[in-house]
Backbone as JSON, one array per atom type, in Angstrom:
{
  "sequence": "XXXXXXXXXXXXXXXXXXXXXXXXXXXXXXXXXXXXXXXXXXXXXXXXXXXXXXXXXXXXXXXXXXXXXXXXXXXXXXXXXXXXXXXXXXXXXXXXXXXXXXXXXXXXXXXXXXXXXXXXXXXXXXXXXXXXXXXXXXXXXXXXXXXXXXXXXXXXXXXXXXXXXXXXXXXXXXXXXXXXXXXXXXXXXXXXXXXXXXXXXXXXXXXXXXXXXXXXXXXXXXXXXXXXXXXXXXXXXXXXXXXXXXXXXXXXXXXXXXXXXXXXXXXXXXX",
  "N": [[34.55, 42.73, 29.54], [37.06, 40.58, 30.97], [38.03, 41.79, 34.28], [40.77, 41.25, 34.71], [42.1, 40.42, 32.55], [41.31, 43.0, 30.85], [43.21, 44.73, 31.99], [45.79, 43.16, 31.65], [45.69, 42.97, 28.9], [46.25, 45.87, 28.46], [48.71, 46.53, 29.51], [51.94, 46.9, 28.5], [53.42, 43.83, 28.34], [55.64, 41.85, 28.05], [54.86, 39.58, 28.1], [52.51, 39.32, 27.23], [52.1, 40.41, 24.2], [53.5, 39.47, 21.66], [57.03, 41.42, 21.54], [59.24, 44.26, 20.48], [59.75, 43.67, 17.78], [62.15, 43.3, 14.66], [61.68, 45.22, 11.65], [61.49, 43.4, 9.53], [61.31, 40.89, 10.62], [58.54, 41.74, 11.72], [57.28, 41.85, 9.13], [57.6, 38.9, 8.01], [55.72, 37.86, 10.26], [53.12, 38.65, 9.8], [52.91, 38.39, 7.37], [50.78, 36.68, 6.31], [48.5, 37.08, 6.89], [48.42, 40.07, 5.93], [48.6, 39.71, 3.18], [46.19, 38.76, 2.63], [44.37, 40.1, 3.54], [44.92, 42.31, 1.79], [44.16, 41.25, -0.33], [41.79, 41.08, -1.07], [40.15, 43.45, 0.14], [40.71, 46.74, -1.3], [43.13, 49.33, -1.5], [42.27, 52.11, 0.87], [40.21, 53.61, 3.33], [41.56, 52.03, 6.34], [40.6, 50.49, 9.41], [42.48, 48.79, 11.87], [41.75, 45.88, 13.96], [43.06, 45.71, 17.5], [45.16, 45.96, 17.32], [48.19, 45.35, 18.68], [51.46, 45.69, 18.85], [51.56, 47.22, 16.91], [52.78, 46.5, 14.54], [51.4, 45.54, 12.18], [49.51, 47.32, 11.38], [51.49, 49.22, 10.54], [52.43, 48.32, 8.31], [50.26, 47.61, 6.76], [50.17, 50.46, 5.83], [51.53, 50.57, 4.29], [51.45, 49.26, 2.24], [49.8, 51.09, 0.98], [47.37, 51.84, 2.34], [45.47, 53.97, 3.93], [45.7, 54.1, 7.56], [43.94, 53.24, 10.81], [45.27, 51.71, 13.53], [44.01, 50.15, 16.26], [44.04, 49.63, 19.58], [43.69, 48.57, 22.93], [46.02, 48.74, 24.71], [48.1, 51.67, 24.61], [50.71, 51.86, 25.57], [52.19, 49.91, 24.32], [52.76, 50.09, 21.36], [54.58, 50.09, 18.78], [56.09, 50.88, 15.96], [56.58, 54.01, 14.85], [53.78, 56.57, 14.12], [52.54, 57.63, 11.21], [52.19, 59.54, 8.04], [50.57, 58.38, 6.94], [49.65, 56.71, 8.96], [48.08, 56.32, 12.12], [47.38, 55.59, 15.52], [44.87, 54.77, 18.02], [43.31, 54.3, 20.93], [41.06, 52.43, 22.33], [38.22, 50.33, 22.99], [36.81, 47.6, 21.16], [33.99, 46.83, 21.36], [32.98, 49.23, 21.83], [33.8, 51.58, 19.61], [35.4, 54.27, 18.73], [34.28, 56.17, 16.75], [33.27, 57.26, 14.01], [29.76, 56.27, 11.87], [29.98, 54.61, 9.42], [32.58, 54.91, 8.82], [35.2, 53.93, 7.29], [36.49, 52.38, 4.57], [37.39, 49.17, 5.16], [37.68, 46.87, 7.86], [39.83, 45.08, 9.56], [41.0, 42.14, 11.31], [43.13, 40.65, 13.47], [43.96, 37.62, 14.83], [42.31, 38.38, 17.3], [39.57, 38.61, 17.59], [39.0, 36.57, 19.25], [39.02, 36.56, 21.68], [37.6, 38.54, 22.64], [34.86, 39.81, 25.08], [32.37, 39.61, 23.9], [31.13, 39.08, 21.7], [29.68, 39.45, 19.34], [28.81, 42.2, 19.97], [31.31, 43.2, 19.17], [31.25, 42.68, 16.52], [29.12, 44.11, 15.98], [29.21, 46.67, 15.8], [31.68, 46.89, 13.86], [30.2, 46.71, 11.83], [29.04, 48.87, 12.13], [30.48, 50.72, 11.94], [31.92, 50.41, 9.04], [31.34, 51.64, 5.85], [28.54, 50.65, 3.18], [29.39, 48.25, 1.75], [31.65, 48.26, 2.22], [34.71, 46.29, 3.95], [35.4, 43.84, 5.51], [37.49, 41.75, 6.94], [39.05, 39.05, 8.72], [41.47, 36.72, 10.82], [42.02, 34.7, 12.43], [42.23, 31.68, 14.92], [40.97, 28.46, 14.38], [38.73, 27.62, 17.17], [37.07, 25.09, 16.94], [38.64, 23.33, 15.77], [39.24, 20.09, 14.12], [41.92, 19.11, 13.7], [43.76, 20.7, 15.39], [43.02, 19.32, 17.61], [43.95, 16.69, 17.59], [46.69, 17.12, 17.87], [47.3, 18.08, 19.3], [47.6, 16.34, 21.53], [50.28, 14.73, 20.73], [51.45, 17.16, 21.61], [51.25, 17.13, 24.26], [52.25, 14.64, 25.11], [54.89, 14.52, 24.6], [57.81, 15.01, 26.02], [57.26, 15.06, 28.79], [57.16, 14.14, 32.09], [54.87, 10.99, 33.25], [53.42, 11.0, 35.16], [52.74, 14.25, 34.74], [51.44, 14.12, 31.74], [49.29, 12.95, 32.52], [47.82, 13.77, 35.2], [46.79, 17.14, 36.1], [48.71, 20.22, 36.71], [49.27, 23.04, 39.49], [51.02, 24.87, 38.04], [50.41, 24.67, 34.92], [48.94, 26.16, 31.9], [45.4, 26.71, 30.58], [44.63, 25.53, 28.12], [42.3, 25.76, 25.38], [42.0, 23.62, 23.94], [42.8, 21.58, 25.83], [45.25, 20.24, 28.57], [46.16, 18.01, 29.45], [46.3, 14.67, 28.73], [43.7, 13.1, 29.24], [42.17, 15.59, 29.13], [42.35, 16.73, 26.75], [41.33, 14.48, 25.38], [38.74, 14.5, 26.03], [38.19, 17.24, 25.35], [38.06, 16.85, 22.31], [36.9, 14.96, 21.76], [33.9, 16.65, 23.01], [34.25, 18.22, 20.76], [33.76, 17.53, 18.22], [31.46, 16.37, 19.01], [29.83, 19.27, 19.17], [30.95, 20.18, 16.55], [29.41, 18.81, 14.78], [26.91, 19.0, 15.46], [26.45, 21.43, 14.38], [26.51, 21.1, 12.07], [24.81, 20.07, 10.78], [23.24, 21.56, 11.72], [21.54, 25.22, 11.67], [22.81, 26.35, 13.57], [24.33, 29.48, 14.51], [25.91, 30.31, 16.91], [27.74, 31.82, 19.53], [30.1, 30.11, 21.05], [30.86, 30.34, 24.6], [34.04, 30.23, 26.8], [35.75, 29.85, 29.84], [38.56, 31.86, 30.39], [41.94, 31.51, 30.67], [43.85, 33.63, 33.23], [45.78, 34.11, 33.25], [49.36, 34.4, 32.39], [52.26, 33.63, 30.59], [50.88, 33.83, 27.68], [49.71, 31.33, 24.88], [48.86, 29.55, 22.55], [46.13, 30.31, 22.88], [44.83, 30.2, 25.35], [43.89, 32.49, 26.98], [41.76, 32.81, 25.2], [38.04, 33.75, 25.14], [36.32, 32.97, 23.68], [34.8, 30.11, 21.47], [36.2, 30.52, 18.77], [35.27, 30.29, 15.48], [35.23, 29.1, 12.45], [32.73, 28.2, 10.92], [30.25, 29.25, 12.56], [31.35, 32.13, 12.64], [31.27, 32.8, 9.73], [28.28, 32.67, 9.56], [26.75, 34.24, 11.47], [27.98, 37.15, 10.46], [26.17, 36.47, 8.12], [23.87, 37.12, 8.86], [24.31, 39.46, 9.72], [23.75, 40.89, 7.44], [26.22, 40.6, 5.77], [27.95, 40.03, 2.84], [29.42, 37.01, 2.44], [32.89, 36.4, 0.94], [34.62, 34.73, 1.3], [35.38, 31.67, 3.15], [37.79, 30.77, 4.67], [41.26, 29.93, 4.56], [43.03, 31.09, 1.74], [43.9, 28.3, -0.73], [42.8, 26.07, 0.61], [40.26, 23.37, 0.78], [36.75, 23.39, 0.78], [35.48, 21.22, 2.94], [37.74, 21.15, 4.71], [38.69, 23.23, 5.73], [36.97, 23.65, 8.29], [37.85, 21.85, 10.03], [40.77, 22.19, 10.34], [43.37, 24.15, 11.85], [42.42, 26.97, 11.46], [40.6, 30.45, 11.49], [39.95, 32.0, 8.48], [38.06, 35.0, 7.39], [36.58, 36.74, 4.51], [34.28, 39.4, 3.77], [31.59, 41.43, 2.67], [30.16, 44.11, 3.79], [26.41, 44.65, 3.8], [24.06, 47.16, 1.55], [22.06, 47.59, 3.55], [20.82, 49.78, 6.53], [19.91, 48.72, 8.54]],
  "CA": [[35.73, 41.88, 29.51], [37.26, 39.96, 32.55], [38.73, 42.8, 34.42], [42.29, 40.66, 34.62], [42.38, 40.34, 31.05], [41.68, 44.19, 30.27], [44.6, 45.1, 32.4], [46.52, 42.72, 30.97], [45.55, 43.7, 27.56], [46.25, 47.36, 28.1], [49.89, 46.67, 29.85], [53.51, 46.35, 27.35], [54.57, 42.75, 28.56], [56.23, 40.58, 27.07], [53.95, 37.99, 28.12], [50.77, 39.82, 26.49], [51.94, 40.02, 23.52], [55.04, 39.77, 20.96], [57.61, 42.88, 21.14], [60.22, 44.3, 19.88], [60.27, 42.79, 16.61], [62.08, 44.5, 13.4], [60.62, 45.11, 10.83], [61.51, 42.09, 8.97], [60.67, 39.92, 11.51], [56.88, 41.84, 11.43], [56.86, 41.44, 8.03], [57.11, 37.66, 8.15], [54.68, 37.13, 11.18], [52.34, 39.33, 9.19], [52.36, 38.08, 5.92], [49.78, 36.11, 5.19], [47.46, 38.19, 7.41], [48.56, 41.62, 5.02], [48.44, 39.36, 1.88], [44.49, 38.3, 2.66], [43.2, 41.89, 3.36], [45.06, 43.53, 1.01], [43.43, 40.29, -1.58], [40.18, 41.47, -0.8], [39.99, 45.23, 0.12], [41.42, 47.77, -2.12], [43.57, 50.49, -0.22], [41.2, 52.75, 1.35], [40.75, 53.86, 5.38], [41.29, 50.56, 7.13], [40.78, 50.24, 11.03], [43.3, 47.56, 11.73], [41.49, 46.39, 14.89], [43.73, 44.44, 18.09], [46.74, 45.4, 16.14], [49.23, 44.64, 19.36], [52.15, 47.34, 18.91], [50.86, 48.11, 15.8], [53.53, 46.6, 13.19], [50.27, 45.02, 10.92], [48.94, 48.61, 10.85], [52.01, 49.84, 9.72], [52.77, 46.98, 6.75], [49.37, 48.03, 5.94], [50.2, 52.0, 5.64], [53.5, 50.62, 3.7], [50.77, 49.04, 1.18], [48.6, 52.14, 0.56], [46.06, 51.85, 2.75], [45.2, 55.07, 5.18], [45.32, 53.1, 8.72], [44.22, 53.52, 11.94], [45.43, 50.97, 14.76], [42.97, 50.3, 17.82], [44.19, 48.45, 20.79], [43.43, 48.75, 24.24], [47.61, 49.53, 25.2], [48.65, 52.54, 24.24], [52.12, 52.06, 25.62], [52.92, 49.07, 23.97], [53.21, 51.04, 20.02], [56.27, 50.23, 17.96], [56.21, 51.95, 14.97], [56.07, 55.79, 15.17], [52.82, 57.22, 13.44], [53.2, 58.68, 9.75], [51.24, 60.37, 6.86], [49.0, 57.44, 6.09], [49.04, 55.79, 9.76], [47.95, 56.66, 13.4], [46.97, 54.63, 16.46], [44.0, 55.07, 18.71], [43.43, 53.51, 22.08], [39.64, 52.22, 22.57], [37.53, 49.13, 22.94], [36.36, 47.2, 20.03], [32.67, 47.1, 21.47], [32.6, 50.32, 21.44], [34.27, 51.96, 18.64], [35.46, 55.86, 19.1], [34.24, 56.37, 15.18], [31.51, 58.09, 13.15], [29.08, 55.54, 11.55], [30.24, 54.41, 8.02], [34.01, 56.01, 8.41], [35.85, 52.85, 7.17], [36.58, 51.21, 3.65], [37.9, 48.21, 5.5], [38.57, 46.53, 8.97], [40.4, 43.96, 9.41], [41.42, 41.92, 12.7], [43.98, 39.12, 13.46], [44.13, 37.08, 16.38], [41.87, 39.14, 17.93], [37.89, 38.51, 18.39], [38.68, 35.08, 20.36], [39.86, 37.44, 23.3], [37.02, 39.57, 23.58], [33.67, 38.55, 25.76], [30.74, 40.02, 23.81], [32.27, 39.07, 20.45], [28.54, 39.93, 18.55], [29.07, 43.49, 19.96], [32.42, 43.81, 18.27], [30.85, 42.62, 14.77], [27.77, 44.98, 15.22], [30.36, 47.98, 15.91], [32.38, 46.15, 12.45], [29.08, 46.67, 10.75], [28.38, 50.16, 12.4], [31.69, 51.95, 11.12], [31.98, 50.45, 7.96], [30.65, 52.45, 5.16], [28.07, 49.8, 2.72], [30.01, 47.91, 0.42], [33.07, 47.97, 2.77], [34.98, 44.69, 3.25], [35.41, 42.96, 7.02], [38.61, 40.13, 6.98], [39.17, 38.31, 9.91], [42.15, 35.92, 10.73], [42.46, 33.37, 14.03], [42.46, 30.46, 15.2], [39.59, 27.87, 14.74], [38.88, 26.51, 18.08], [37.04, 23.61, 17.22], [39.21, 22.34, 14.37], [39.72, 18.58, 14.76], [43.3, 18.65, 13.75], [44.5, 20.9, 16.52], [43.53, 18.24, 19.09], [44.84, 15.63, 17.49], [48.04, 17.84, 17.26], [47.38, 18.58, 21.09], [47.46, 14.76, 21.86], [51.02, 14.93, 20.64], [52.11, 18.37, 22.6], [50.78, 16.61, 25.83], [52.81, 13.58, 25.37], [56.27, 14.68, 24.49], [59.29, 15.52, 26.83], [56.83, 14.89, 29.53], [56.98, 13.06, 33.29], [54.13, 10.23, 32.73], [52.51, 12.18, 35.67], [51.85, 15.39, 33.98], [50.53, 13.2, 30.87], [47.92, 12.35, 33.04], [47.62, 14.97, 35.96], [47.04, 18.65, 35.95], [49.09, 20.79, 38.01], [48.75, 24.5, 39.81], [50.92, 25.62, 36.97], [49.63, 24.05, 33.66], [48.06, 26.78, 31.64], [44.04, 26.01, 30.36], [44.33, 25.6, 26.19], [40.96, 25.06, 24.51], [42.3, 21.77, 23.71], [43.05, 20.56, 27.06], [46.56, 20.3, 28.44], [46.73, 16.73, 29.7], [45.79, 13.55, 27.97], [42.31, 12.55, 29.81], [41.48, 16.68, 28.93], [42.75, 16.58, 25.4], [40.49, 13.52, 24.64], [37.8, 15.03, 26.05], [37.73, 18.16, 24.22], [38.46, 16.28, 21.44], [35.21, 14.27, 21.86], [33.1, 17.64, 22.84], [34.83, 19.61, 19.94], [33.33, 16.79, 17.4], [30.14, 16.56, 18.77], [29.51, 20.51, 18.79], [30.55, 20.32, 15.0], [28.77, 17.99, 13.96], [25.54, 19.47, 15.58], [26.16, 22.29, 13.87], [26.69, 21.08, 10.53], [23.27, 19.68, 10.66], [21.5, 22.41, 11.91], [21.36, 26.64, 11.68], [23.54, 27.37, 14.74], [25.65, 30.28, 14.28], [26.08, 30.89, 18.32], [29.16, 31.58, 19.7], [30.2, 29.33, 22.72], [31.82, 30.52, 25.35], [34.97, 29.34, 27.67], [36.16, 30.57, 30.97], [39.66, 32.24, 29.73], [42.57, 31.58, 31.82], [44.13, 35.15, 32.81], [47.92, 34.19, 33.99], [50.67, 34.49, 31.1], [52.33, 33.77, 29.31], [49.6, 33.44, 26.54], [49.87, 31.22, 23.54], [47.78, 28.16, 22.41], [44.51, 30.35, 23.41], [44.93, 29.95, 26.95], [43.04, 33.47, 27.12], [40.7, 32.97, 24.78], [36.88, 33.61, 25.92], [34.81, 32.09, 23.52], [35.82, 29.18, 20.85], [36.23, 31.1, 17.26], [35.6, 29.23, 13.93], [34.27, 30.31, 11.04], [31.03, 28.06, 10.5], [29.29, 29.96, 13.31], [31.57, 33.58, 11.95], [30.01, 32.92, 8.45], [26.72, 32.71, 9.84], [26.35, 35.57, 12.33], [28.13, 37.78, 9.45], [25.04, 36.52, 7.03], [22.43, 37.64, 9.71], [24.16, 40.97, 9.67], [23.72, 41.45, 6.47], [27.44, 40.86, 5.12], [28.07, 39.04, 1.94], [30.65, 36.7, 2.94], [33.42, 35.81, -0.57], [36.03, 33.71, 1.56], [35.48, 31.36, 4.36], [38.64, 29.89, 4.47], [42.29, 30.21, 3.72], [43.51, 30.74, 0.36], [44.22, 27.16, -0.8], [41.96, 25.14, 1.53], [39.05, 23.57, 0.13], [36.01, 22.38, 1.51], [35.5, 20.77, 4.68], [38.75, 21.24, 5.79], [38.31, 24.88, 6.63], [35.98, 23.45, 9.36], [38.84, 20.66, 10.53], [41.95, 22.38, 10.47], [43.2, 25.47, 12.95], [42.93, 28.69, 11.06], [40.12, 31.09, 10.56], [39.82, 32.82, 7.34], [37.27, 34.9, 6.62], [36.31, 37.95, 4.42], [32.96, 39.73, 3.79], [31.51, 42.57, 2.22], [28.83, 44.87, 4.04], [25.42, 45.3, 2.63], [23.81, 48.41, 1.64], [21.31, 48.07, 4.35], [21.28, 50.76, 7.28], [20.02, 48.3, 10.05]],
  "C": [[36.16, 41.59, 30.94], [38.36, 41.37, 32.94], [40.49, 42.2, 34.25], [42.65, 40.73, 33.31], [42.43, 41.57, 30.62], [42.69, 44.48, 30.75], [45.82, 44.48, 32.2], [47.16, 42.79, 29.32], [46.14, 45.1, 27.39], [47.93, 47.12, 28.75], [51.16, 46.02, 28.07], [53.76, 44.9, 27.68], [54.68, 42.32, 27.8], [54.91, 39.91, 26.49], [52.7, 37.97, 27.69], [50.93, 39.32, 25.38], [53.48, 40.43, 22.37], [55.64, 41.12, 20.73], [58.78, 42.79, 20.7], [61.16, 43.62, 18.22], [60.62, 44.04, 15.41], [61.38, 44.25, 12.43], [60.45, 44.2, 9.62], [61.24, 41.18, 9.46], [58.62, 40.33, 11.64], [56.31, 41.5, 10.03], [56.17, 39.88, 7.75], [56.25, 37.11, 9.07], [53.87, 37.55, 10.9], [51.82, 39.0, 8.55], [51.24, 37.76, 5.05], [48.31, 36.87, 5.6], [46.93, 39.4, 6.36], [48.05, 40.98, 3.45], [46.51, 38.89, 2.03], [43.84, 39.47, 3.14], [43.76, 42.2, 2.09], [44.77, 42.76, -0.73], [42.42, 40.45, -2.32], [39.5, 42.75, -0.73], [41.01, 46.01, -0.39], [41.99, 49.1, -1.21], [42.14, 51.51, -0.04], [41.69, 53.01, 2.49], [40.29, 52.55, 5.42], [41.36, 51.18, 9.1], [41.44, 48.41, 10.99], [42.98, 47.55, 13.64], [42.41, 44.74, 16.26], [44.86, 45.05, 17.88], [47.85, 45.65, 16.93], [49.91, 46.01, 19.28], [52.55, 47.61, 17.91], [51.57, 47.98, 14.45], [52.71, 46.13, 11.94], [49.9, 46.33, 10.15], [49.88, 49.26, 9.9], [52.62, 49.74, 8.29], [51.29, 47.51, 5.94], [49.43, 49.46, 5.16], [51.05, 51.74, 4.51], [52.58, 50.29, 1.99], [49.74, 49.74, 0.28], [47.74, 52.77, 1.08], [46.57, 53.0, 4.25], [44.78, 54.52, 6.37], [44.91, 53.83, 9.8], [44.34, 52.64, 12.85], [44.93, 51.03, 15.92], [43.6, 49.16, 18.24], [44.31, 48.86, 22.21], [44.97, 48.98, 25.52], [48.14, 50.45, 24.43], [50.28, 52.39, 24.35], [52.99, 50.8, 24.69], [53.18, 49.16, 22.29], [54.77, 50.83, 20.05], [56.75, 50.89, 16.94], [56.02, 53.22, 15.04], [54.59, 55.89, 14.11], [53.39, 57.64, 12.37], [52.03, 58.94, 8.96], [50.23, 59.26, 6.99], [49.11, 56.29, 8.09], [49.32, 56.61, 10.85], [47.23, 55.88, 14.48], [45.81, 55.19, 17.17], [43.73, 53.87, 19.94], [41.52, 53.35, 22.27], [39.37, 50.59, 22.96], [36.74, 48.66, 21.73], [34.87, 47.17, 20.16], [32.21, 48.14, 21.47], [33.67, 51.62, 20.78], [34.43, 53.53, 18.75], [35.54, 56.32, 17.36], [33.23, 56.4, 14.87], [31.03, 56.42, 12.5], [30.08, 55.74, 9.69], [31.87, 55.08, 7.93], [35.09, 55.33, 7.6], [35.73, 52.17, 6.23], [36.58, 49.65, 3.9], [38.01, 47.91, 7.08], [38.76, 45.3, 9.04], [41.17, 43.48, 10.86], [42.06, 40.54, 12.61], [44.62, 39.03, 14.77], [43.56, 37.51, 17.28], [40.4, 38.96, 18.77], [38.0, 37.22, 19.39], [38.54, 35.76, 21.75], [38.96, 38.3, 23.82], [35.53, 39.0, 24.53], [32.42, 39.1, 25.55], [31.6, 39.74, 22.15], [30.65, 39.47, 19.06], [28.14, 41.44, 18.17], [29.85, 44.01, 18.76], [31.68, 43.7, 16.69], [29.89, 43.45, 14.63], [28.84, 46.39, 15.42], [31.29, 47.8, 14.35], [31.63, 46.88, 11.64], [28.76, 48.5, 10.97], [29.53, 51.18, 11.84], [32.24, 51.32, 10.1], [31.1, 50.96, 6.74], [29.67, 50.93, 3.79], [29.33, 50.06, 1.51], [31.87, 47.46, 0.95], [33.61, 46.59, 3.05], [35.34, 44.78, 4.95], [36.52, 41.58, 6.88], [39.29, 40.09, 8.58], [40.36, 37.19, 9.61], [42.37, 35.74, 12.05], [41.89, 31.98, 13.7], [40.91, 29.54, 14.77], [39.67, 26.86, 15.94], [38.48, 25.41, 18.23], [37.25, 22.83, 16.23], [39.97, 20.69, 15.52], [41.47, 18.21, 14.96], [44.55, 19.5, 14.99], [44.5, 19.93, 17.45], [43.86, 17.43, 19.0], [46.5, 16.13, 17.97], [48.65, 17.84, 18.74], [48.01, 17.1, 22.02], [49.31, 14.47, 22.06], [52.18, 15.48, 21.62], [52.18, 17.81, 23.99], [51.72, 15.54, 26.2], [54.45, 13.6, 25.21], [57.11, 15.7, 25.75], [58.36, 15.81, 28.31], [56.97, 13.8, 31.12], [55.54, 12.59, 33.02], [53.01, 10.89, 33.88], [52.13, 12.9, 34.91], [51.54, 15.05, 32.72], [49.27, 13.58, 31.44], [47.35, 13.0, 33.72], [47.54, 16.43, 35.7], [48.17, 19.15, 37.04], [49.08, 21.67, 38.1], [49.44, 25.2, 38.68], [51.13, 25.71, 35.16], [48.84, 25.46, 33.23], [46.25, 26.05, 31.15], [43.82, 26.51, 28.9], [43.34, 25.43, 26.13], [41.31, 23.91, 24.58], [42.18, 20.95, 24.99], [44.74, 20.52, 26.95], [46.9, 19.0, 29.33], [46.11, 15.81, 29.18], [44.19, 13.47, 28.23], [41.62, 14.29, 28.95], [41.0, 17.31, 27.0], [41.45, 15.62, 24.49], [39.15, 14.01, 24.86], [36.98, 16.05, 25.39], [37.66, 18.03, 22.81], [36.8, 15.84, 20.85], [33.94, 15.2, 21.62], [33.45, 18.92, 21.46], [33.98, 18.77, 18.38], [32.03, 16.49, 17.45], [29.77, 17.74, 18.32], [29.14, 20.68, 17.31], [29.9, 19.58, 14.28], [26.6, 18.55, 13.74], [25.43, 21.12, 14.59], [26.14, 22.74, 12.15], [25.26, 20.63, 10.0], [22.04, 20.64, 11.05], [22.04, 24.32, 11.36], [22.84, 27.56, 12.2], [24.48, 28.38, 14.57], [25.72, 31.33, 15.83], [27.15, 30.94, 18.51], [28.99, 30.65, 20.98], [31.3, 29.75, 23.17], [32.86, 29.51, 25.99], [35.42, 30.37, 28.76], [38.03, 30.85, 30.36], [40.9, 31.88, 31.02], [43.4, 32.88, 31.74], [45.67, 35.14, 33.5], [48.41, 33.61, 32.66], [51.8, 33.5, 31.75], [51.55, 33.55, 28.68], [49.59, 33.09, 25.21], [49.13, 29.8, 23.75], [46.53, 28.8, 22.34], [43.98, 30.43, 24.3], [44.08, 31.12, 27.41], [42.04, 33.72, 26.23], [39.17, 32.7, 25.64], [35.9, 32.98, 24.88], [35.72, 30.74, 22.18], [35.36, 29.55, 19.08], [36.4, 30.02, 16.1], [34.74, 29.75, 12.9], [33.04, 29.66, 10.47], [30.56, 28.99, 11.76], [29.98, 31.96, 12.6], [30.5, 33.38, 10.75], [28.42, 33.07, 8.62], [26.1, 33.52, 10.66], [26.74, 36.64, 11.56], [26.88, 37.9, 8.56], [24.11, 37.26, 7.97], [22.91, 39.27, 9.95], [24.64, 41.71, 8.65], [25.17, 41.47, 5.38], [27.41, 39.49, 3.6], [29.56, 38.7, 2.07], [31.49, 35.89, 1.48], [34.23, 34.8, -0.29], [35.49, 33.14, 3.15], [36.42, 30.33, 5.18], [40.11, 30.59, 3.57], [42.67, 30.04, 2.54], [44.19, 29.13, 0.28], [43.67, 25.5, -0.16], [40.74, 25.0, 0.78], [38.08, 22.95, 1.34], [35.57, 22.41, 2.98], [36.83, 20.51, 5.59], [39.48, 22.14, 6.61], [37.7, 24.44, 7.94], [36.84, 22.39, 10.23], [40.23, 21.73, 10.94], [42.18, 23.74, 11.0], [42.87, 26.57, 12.53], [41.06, 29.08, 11.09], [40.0, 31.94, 9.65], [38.54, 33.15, 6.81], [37.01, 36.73, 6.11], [35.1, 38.14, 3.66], [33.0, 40.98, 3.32], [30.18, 43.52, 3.09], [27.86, 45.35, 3.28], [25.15, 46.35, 2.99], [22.82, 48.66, 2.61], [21.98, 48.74, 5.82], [21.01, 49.63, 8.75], [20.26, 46.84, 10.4]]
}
């Protein structure tokens, strides 16, 4: 990982990542996250992995499920620990957990951010026990309707300069954060999918992350997450995938529109 980014990752700020929220406020930024694991995997041990300062893990403990919370800041923990939940401080590429220990893991908002993101899924695959279930929830970076959306963001409450110009402190969205950048990625975000609807590819593609906060849009994401290439590096490692796409979405508009949704089952093979 970019060293700026782990030390950013492992510090409390603000500007990392949302704090201090009660627990009605985690509830609702949770929700649909808790409601799509807990759709799919039956309580069990979950590794809830990313999980910030840890209020997912603990909505999950609240639902049954025996948790453990991995994220690379220890100090930034909001919920105290209890009977059915406890935190652990590690790296998702390499997993501080026996082989097969894990009914479930489940990650949100999370794999865009890391920079071996094939690692993390063979570590997914290496401490879940066969038969266990894998749900994933972020962003899709090369959904069409974010950059239309972006097109928008770029053009409102703007000087007609920064429309058009970058400047030293503009963050660097996936999308692009000025008109000319917007259309561009726009352009390269439509070819990509298109090539890949026609062929095999289930590669990830990288992006150079930008590592100055505040961080929202993606602005630190390192590679560009979507779930035709997830679904298809999942199949090659063996997962039988039941959902590739948010509840209620049909189609081809899983592959258009920002979200990814996806959950999978691990097969019984060992390698």
């Amino acid at each position: 990982m970019n060293p700026s980014l782990r030390d950013l990752y492992r510090s409390a700020d603000q500007a990392v990542r949302p704090r201090r929220l009660s627990r009605g406020e985690a509830a609702e930024l949770y929700r649909d996250y808790v409601a799509f694991v807990t759709a799919h995997a039956p309580p069990g041990r979950l590794l809830d992995l990313g999980c910030g300062v840890g209020w997912s893990s603990s909505l999950f403990a609240a639902q049954g499920y025996d948790v453990v919370g991995l994220d690379l800041a220890a100090a930034a923990l909001e919920p105290p620990p209890s009977e059915r939940l406890r935190f652990s401080v590690g790296d998702a590429a390499r997993l501080p957990f026996p082989d097969g220990s894990f009914d479930a893991v489940a990650a949100y908002q999370f794999l865009e951010h890391v920079p071996d993101p094939q690692s993390v899924l063979l570590e997914v695959r290496r401490v879940l026990r066969p038969g266990g279930w894998f749900c994933l929830v972020g962003p899709n970076l090369l959904g069409l309707t974010p950059s239309l959306m972006a097109v928008l963001h770029v053009c409102r409450n703007r000087p007609v300069r920064r429309i058009f110009l970058r400047d030293e402190v503009m963050p660097r969205h996936p999308y692009g954060n000025t008109l000319p950048e917007v259309v561009r990625q726009f352009v390269s975000n439509a070819v990509l999918l298109a090539s890949k609807l026609v062929s095999s590819d289930g590669r990830f593609h990288m992006r150079t992350p930008d590592t100055v906060p505040p961080f929202h849009a993606d602005n630190d994401a390192t590679f560009l997450l979507n779930p035709l290439d997830l679904v298809r590096v999942l199949h090659g490692l063996g997962f039988e995938v039941v959902r590739s796409g948010k509840p209620g979405r049909l189609g081809v508009l899983k592959l258009l529109v920002g979200g990814t949704w996806v959950a999978g089952r691990r097969g019984n093979a060992t390698s």
